[in-house]
C-alpha positions as protocol buffer text, in pm:
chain_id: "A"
residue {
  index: 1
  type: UNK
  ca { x: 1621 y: -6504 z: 11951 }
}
residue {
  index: 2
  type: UNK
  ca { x: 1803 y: -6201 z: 11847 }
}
residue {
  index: 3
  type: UNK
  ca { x: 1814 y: -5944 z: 12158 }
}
residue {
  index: 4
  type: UNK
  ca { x: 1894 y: -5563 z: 12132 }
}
residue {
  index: 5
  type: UNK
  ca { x: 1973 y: -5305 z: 12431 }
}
residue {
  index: 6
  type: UNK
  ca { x: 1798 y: -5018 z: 12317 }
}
residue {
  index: 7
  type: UNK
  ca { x: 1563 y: -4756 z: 12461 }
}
residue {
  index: 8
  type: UNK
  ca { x: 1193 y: -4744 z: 12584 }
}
residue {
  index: 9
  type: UNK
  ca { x: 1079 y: -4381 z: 12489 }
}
residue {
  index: 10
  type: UNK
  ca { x: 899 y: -4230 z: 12834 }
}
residue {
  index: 11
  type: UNK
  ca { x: 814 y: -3890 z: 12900 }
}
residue {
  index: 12
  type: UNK
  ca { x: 566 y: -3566 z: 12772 }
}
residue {
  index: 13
  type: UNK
  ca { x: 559 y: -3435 z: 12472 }
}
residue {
  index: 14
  type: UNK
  ca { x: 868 y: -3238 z: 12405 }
}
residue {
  index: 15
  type: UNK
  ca { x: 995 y: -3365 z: 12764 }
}
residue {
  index: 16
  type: UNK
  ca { x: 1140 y: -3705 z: 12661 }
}
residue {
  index: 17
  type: UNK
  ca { x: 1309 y: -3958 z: 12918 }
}
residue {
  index: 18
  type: UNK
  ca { x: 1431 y: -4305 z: 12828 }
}
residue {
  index: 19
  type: UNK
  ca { x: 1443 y: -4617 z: 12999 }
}
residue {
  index: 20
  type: UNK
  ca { x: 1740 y: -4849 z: 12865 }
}
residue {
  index: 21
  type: UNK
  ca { x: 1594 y: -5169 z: 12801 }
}
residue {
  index: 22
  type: UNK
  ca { x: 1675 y: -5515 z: 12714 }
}
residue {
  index: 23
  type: UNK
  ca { x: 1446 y: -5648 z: 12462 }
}
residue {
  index: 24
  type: UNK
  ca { x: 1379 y: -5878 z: 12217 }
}
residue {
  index: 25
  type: UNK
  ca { x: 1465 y: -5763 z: 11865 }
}
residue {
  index: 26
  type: UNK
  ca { x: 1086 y: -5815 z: 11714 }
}
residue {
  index: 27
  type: UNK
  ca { x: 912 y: -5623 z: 12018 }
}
residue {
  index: 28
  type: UNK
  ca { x: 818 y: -5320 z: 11950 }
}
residue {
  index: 29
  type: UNK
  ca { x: 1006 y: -5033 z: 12088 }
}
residue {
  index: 30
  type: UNK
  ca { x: 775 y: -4936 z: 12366 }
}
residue {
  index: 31
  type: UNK
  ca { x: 664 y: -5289 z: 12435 }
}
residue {
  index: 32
  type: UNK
  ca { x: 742 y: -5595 z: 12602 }
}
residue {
  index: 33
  type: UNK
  ca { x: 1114 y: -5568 z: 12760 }
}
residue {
  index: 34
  type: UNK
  ca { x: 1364 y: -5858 z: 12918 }
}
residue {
  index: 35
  type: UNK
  ca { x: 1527 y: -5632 z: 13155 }
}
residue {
  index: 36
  type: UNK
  ca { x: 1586 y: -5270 z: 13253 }
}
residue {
  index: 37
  type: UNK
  ca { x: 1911 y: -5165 z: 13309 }
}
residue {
  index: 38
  type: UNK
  ca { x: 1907 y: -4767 z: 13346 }
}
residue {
  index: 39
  type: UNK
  ca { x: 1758 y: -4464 z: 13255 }
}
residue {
  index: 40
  type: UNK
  ca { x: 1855 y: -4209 z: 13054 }
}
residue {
  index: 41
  type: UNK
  ca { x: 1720 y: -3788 z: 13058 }
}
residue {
  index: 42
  type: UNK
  ca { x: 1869 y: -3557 z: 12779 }
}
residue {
  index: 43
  type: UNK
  ca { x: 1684 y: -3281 z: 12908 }
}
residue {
  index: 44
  type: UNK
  ca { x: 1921 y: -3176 z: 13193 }
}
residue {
  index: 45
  type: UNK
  ca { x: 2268 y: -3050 z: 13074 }
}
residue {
  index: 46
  type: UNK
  ca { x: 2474 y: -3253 z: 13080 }
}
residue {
  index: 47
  type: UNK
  ca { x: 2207 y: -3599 z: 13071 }
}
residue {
  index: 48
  type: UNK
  ca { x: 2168 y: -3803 z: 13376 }
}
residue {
  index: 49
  type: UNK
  ca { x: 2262 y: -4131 z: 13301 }
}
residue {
  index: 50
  type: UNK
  ca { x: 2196 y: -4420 z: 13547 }
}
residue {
  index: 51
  type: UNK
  ca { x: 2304 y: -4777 z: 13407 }
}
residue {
  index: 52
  type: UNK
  ca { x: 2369 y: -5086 z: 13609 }
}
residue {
  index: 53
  type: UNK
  ca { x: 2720 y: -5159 z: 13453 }
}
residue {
  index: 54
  type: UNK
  ca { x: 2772 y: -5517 z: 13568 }
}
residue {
  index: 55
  type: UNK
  ca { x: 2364 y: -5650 z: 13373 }
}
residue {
  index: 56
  type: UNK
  ca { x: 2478 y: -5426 z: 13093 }
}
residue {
  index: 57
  type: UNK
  ca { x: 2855 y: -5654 z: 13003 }
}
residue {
  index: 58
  type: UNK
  ca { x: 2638 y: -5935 z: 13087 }
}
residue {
  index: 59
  type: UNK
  ca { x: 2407 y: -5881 z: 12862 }
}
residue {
  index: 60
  type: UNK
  ca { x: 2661 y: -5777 z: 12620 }
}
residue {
  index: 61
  type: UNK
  ca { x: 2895 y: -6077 z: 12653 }
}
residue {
  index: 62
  type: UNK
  ca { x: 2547 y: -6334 z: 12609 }
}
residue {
  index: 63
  type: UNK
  ca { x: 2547 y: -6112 z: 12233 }
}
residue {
  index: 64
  type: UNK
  ca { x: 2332 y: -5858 z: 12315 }
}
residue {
  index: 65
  type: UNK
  ca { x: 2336 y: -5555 z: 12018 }
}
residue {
  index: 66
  type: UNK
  ca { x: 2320 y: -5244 z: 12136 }
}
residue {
  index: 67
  type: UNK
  ca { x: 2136 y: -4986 z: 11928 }
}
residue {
  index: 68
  type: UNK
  ca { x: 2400 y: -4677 z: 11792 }
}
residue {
  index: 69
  type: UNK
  ca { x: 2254 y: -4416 z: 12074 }
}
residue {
  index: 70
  type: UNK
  ca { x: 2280 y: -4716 z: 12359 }
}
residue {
  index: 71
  type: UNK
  ca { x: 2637 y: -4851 z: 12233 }
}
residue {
  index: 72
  type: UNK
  ca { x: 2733 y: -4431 z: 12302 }
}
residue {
  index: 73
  type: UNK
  ca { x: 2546 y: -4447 z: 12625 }
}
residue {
  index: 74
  type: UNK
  ca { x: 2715 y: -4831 z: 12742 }
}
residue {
  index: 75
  type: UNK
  ca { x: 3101 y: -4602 z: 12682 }
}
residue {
  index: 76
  type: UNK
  ca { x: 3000 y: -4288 z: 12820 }
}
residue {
  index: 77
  type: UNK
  ca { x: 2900 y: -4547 z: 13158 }
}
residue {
  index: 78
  type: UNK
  ca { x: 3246 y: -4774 z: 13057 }
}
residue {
  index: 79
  type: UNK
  ca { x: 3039 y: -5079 z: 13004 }
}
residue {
  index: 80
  type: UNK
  ca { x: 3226 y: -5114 z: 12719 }
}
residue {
  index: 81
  type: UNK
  ca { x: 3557 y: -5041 z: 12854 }
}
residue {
  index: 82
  type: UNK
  ca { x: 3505 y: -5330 z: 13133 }
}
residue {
  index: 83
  type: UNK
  ca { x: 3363 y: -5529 z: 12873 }
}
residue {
  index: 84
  type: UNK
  ca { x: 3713 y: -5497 z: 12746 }
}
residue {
  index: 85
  type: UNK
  ca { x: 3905 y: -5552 z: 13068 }
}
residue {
  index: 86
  type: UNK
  ca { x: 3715 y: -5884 z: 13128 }
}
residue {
  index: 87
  type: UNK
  ca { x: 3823 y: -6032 z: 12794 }
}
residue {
  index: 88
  type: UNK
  ca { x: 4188 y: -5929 z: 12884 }
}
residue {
  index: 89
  type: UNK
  ca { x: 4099 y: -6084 z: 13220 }
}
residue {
  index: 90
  type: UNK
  ca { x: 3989 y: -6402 z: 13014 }
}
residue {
  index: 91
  type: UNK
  ca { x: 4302 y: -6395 z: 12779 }
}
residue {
  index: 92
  type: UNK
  ca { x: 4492 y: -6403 z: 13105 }
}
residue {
  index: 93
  type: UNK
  ca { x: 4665 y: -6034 z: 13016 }
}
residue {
  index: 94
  type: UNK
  ca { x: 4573 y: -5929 z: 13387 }
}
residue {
  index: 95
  type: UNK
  ca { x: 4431 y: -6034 z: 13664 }
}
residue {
  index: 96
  type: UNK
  ca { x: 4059 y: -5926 z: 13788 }
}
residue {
  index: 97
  type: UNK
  ca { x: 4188 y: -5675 z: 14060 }
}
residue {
  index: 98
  type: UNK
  ca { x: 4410 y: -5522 z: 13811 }
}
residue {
  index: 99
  type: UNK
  ca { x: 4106 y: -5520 z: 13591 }
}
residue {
  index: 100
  type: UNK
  ca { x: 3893 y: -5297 z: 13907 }
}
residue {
  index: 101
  type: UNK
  ca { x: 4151 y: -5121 z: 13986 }
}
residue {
  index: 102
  type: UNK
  ca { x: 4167 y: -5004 z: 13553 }
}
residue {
  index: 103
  type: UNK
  ca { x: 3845 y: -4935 z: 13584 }
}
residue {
  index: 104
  type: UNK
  ca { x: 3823 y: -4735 z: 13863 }
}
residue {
  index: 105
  type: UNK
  ca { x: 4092 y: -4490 z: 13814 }
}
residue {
  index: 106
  type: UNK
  ca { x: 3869 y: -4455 z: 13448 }
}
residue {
  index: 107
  type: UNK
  ca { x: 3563 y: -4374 z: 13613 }
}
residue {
  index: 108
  type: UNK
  ca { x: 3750 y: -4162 z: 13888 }
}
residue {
  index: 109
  type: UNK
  ca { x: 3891 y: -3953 z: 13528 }
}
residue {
  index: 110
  type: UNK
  ca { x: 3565 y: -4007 z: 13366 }
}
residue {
  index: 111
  type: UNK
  ca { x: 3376 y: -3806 z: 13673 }
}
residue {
  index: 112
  type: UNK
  ca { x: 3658 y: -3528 z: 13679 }
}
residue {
  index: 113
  type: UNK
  ca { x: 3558 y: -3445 z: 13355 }
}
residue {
  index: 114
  type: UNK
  ca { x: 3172 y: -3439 z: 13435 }
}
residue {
  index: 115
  type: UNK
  ca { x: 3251 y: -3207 z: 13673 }
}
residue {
  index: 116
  type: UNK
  ca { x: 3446 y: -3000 z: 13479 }
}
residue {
  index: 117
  type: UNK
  ca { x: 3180 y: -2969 z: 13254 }
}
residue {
  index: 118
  type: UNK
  ca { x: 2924 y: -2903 z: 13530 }
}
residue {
  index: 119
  type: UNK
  ca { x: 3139 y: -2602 z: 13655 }
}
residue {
  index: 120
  type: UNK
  ca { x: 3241 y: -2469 z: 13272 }
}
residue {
  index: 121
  type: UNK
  ca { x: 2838 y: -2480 z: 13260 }
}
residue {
  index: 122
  type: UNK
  ca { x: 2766 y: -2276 z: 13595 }
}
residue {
  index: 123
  type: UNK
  ca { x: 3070 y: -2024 z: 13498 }
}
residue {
  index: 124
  type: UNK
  ca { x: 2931 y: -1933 z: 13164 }
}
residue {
  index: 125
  type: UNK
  ca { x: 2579 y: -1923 z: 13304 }
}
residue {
  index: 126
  type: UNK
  ca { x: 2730 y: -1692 z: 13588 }
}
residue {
  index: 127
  type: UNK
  ca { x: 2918 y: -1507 z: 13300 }
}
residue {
  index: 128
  type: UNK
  ca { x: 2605 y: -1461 z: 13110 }
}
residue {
  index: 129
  type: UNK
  ca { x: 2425 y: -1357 z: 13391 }
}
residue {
  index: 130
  type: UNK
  ca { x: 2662 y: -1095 z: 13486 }
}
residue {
  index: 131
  type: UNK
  ca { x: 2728 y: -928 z: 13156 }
}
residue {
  index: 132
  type: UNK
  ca { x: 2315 y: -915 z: 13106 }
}
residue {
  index: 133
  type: UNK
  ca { x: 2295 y: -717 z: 13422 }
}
residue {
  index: 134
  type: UNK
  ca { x: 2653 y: -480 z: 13317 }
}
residue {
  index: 135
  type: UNK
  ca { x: 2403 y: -428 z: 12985 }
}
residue {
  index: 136
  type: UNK
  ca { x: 2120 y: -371 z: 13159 }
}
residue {
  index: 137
  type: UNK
  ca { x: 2322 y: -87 z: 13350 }
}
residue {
  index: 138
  type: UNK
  ca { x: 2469 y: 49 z: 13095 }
}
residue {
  index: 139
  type: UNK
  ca { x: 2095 y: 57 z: 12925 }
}
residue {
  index: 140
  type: UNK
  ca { x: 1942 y: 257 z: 13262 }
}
residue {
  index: 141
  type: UNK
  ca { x: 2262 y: 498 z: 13302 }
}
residue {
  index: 142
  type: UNK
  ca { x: 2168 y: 590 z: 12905 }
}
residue {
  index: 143
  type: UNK
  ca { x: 1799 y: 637 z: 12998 }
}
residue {
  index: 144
  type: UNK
  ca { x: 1928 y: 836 z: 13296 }
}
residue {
  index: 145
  type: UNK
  ca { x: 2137 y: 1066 z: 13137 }
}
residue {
  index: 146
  type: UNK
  ca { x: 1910 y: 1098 z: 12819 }
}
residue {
  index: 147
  type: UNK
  ca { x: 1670 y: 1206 z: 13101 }
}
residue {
  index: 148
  type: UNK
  ca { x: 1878 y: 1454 z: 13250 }
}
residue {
  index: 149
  type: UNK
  ca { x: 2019 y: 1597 z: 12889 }
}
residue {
  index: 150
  type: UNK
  ca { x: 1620 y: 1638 z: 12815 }
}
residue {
  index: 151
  type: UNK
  ca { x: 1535 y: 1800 z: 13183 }
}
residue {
  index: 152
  type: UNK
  ca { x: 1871 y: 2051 z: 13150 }
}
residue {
  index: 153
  type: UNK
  ca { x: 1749 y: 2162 z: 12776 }
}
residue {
  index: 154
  type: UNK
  ca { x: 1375 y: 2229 z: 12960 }
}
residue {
  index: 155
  type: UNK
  ca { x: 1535 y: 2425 z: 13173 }
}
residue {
  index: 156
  type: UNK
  ca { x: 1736 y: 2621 z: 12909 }
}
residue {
  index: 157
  type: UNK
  ca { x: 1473 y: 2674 z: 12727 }
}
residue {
  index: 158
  type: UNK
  ca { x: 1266 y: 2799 z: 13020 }
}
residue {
  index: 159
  type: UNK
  ca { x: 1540 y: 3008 z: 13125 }
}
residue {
  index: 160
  type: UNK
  ca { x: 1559 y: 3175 z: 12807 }
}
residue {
  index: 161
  type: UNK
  ca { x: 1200 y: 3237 z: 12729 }
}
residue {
  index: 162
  type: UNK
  ca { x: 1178 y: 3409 z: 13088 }
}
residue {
  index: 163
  type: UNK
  ca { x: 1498 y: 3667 z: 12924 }
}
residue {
  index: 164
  type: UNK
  ca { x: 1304 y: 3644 z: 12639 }
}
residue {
  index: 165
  type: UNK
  ca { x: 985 y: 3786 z: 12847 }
}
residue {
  index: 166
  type: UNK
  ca { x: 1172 y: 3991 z: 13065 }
}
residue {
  index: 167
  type: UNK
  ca { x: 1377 y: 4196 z: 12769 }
}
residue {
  index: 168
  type: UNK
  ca { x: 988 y: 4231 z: 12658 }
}
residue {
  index: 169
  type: UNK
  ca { x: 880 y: 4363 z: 12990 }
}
residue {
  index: 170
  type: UNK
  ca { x: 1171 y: 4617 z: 12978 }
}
residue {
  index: 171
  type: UNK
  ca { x: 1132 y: 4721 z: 12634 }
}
residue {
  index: 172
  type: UNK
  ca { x: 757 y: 4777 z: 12677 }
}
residue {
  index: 173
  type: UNK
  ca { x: 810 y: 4949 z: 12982 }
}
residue {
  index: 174
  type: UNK
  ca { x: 1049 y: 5149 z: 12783 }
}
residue {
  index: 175
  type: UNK
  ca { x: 840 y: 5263 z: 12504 }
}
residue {
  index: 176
  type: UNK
  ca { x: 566 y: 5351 z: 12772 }
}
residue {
  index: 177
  type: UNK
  ca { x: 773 y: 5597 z: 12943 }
}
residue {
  index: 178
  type: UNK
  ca { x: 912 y: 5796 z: 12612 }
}
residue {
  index: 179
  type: UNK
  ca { x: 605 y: 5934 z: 12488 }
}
residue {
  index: 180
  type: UNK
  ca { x: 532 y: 6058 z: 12875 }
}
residue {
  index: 181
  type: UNK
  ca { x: 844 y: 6233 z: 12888 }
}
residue {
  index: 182
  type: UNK
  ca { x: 783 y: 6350 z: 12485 }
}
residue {
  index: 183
  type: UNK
  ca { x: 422 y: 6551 z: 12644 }
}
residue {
  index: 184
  type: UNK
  ca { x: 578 y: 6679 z: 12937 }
}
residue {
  index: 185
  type: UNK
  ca { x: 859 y: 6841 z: 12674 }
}
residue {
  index: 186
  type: UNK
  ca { x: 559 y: 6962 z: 12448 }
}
residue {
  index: 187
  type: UNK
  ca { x: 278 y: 7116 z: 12730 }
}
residue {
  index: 188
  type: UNK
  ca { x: 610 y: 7368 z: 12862 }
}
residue {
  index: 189
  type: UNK
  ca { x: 639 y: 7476 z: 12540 }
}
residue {
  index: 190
  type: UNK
  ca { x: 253 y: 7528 z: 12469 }
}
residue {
  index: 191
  type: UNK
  ca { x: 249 y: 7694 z: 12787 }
}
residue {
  index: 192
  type: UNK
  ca { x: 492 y: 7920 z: 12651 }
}
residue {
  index: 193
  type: UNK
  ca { x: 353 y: 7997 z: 12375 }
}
residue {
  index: 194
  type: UNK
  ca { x: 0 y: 8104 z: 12486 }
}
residue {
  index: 195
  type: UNK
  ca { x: 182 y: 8372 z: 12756 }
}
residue {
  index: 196
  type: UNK
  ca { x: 352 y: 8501 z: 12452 }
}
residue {
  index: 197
  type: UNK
  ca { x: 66 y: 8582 z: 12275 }
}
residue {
  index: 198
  type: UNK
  ca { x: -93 y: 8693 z: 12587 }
}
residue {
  index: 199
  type: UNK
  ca { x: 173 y: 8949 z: 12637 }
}
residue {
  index: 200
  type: UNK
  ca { x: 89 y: 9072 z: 12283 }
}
């Protein structure tokens, strides 16, 4: 019987979340399963992965085959790298503490980086976040100064059609007093005139 580690599809639509699965090669992909060894959710950034290490090399060194996306998963856990210490342990290279101890410091590396990727994540996020708000600012200080530049030309323009009313005023009030002051010139010299020819 040929057996794969692969992965069980789970999840909504659009939402998927995988169970890693070992299973017999002519099962369909969602059916019947040997064993479940972890789960797997892209969705999150990075994935959470959960995979029981120790049933994973076991499976692999009975000749399981892992499928291309679990073979990536089995390194990114080191199932493959203790897969490879054990056969050194085997071959007599090193002995089994040595082999721990290897892959320990690897996962103690392995998790630095996870977490460097976790905080590269949050900065850019926070980055993001804060250069959307300086562009939102920017954005309200040009609404608030368009506002202003549009409230100081109202009030130029008002100003100027009150001088514009007010030089109308004074020239109206201008050309009303002239032609007084033109009669008042003209009745003294009627008056004038009539004791003239009164006197003749």
């Amino acid at each position: 019987m040929s057996v794969k580690i692969r992965l069980q599809r789970h999840g909504k639509k659009g939402k998927p979340f995988f169970h890693i699965v070992v299973a017999d090669a002519r099962a369909r992909r969602d059916g019947k399963f040997i064993e479940k060894i972890g789960t797997y959710n892209p969705i999150t950034n990075p994935a959470i992965i959960e995979l029981n290490v120790d049933s994973a090399v076991k499976w692999l060194n009975n000749g399981a085959q892992p499928t291309d996306t679990a073979r990536a998963i089995l390194s990114y856990k080191g199932a493959l790298y203790k897969k490879h210490l054990l056969g050194g342990v085997a071959k007599g290279a090193f002995d089994e503490a040595e082999a721990e101890k290897r892959f320990n410091s690897w996962l103690e590396e392995k998790e630095k980086q996870v977490l460097g990727k976790k905080d590269g994540l949050s900065k850019a996020k926070e980055d993001a976040k804060k250069a959307a708000l300086e562009a939102e600012a920017k954005v309200n200080q040009a609404r608030l100064d368009a506002a202003a530049k549009l409230e100081a030309d109202a009030k130029a323009e008002a100003e100027a059609k009150l001088a514009e009313e007010k030089a109308a005023e004074e020239a109206a009030e201008e050309g009303a007093n002239a032609p007084v002051a033109e009669e008042t010139a003209e009745e003294p010299a009627a008056e004038a005139e009539g004791t003239e020819e009164a006197q003749a």
